[in-house]
N, C-alpha and C positions, 0 to 999 in steps of 0.2 A: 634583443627584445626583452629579455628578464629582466636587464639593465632597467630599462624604458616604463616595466612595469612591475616593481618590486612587489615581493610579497607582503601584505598586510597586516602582521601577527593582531594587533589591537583589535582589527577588525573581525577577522575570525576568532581568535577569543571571546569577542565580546556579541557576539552571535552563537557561539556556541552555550547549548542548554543543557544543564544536567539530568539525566534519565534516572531513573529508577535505583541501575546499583552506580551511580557514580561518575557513569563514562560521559564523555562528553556527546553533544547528537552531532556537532557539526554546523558548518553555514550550508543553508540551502542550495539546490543545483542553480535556481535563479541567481546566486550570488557568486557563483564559481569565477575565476578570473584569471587568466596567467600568473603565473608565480616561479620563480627558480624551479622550486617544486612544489606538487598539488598534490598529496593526498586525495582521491575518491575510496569512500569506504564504507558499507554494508552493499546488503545482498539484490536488493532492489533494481531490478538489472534495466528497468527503464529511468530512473533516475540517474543513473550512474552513465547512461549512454549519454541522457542528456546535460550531464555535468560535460561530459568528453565534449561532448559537437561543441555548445556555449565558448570554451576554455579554445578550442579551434577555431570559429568563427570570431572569437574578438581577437586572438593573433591573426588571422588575416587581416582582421579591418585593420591593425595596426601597422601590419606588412604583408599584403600581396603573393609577397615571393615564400612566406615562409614556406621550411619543407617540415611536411608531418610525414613522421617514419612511427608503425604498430609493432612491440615487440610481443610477441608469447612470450611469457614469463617460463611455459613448461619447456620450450626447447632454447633457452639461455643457455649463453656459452661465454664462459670467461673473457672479462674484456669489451664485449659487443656493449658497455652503456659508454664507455671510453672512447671506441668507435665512434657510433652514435653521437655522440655529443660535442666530436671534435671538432673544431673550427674550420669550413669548408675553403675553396681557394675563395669564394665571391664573398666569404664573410657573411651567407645568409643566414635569420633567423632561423630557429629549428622548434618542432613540437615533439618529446618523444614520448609516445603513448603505451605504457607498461601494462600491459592487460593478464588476469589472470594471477598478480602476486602471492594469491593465498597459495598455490599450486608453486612456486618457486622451487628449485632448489638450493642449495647452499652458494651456489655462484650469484644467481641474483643477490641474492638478501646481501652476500657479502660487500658487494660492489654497491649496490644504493645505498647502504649506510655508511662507504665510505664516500659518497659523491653528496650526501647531504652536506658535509662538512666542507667543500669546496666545492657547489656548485657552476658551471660553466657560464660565464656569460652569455646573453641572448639565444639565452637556450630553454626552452619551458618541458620539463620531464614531469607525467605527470603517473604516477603509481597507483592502478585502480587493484585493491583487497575487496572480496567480497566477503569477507567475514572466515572465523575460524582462527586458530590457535597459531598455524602456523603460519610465517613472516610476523610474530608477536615482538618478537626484538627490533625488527626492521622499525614499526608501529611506535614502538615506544621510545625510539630515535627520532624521528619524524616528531614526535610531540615533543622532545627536550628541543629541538632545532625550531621548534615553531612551525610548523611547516602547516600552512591553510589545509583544512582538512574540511574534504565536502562532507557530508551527512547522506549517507542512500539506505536507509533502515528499511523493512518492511513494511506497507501500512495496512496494518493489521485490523483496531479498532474500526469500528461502524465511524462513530465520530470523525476519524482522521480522512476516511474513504468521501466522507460528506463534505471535509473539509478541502481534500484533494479536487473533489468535482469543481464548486466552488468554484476554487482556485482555477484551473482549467477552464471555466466559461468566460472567468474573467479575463482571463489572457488573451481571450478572442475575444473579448469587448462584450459579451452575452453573460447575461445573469438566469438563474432557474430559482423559480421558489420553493420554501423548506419542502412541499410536497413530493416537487418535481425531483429535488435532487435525493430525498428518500426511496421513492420508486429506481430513478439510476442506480443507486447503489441497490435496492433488493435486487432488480432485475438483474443486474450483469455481474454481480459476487464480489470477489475480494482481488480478481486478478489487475492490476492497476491498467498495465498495454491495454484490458479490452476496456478499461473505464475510461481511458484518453481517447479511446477511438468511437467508444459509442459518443462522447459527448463532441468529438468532432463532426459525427452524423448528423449531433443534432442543430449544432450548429449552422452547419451545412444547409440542409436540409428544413429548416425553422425560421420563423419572423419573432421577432418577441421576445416576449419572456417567455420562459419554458416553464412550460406546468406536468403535472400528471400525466395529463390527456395525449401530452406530444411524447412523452417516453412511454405509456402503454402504448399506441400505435406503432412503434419502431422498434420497441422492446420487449413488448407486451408477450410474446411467442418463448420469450427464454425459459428452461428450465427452471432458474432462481426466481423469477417474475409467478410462474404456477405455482408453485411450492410455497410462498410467501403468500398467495391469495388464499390457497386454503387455507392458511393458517389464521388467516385475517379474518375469514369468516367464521371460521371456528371457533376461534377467540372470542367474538363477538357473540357468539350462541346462534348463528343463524348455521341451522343445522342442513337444511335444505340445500345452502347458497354454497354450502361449503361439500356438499358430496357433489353434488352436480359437476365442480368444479373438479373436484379429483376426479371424478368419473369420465369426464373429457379428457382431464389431461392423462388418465391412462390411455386412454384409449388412441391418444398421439404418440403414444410412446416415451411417457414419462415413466422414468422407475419410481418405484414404491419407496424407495431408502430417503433421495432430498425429497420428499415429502413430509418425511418424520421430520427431517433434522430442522425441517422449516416449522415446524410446527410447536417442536421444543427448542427453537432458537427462542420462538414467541414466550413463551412459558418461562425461560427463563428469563427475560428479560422482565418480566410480571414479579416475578420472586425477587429479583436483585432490587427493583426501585419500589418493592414493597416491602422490604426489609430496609429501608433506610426510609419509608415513606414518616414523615413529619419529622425528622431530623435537619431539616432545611434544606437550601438549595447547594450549600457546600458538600454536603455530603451525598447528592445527588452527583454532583460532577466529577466525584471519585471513583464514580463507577466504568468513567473511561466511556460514556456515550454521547451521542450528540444530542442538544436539548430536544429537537422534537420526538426522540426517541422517549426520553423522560416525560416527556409532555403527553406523548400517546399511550404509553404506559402507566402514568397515573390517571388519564383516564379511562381507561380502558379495566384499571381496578377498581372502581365504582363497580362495575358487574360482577365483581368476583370476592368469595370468601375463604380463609385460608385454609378451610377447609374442601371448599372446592377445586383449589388450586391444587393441594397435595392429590387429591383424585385425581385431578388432568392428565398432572406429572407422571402417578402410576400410570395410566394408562399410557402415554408415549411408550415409558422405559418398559412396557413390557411388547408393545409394537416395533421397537426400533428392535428388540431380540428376535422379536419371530419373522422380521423383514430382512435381516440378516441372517439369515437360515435357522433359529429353533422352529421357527413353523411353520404349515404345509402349503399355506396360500398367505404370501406378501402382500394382494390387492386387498383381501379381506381382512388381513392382520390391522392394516391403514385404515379403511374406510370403519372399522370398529372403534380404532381409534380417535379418530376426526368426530366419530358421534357423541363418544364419552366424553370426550372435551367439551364440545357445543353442550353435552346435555348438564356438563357442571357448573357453568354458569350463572349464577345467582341472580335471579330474575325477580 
């Protein structure tokens, strides 16, 4: 099967994007594809599963019979990828699934770096790293040998989380607009599993285009969704709209802490695109956000002066100390908080 579907080098090279200090990102899990061998690499553990399945589902469609064999890379034992890999009586293709290589010990690493260099025929071994120092030699074998390497990073950024949604609705043929897929991401955080599955809900469950209104209704109850409303109202000076709103969600049982951390997510996002505010739009997209966040943040600093803003700010940073134990009452360290923000507000 490797035969039948050689590895790519041009193509993953030229899909792969340079990061920040240098490394390469990778071709997307969309792009995974049988290879002698496949690199999956960062930490991203639903990326990286779905580089796996993708990379098994097209050896099947190309052969039926392949056999997919999972090894732990922590209880490797000399020998076992030579096993593995060897030629069966029926001559079947074969998948063999390396999991766990950051975790190696010297037997693995030492066998895949000698099997890069003579890979097996119709044999696809595919070495998932989640990240870390160690199998770094194995790594940087695999890149002298060209070896397709996925990309499974973290997505970290608001922007990439927008862009991940996005992506995900498209794949089910549904679209969400900028509003809707900004409430998605407040509502459900940074954890990606629940961001693919709430937007499978909504998909599920929805006609249309997805707006606000369909992910407050299905999401509107999260944690991150509370936390983000007050903050919303606070921001905006509606002082009223915004304690009623903590006041509820304490009283469901929302702690006091993501309520700050929401509130000076806000704040800060106010300060970053107001410190590059009239430096144009290139320097707005350095900032690593996605445009409607820029776009709501410059409006949203019409109401505010920089000296209101350093006020807000004191006051979070002295609420997020007393909601983490300097002081006696977390509900009221919060809800002083949320006032002095609304009340800085340049009206």
């Amino acid at each position: 099967m490797a035969a039948r579907t050689p590895a790519r080098s041009s193509r993953s090279g030229g899909s792969a994007r340079g990061r920040a200090g240098g490394a390469p990102a990778g071709i997307p899990w969309t792009q995974a594809e049988p290879a002698p061998v496949v690199l999956v690499s960062g930490a991203e553990q639903l990326l990286a599963e779905r580089a796996c399945d993708r990379i098994v589902e097209l050896a099947r469609a190309n052969d039926p019979d392949v056999e997919v064999t999972r090894v732990d890379a922590a209880t490797y034992a000399t020998g076992d990828l030579t096993v593995l890999t060897s030629p069966s009586l029926f001559a079947e293709a074969k998948v063999v699934l390396v999991e766990g290589v950051e975790r190696a010990g010297d037997a693995l690493l030492l066998d895949a770096e000698a099997y890069l260099a003579a890979p097996v025929p119709d044999v696809v071994v595919v070495l998932r790293h989640a990240g870390g120092q160690r199998g770094k030699r194995l790594l940087d074998a695999a890149k002298r040998e060209q070896v397709p390497t996925v990309g499974c990073e973290p997505v970290r950024s608001d922007a990439d989380k927008s862009a991940f949604v996005s992506e995900e609705l498209r794949r089910a043929g549904r679209r969400a607009d900028a509003r809707g897929v900004r409430a998605l991401v407040d509502a459900v955080g940074s954890d990606l599993r629940e961001l693919a599955a709430a937007c499978a809900q909504l998909v599920a469950d929805t006609s249309g285009l997805i707006g606000e209104e369909a992910v407050q209704q299905y999401h509107g109850g999260r944690v991150e969704a509370t936390g983000f409303q007050v903050a919303d109202a606070a921001v905006a000076g509606d002082a009223g709209r915004a304690v009623a709103l903590l006041r509820h969600a304490l009283a469901t049982g929302l702690d006091p802490v993501p309520v700050v951390a929401a509130v000076a997510a806000r704040l800060r996002t106010l300060a970053k695109v107001g410190a590059v505010r009239g430096r144009g739009a290139a320097a707005a997209r350095e900032l690593g956000m996605a445009p409607w966040q820029v776009d709501r943040a410059t409006q949203d600093l019409r109401r505010w002066t920089p000296e209101g803003l350093a006020v807000a700010i004191a006051a979070v940073a002295q609420a997020d100390a007393e909601v983490k134990g300097e002081g006696r009452d977390p509900r009221f360290a919060v809800e002083r908080a949320v006032l002095r923000v609304a009340a800085a507000v340049d009206r």
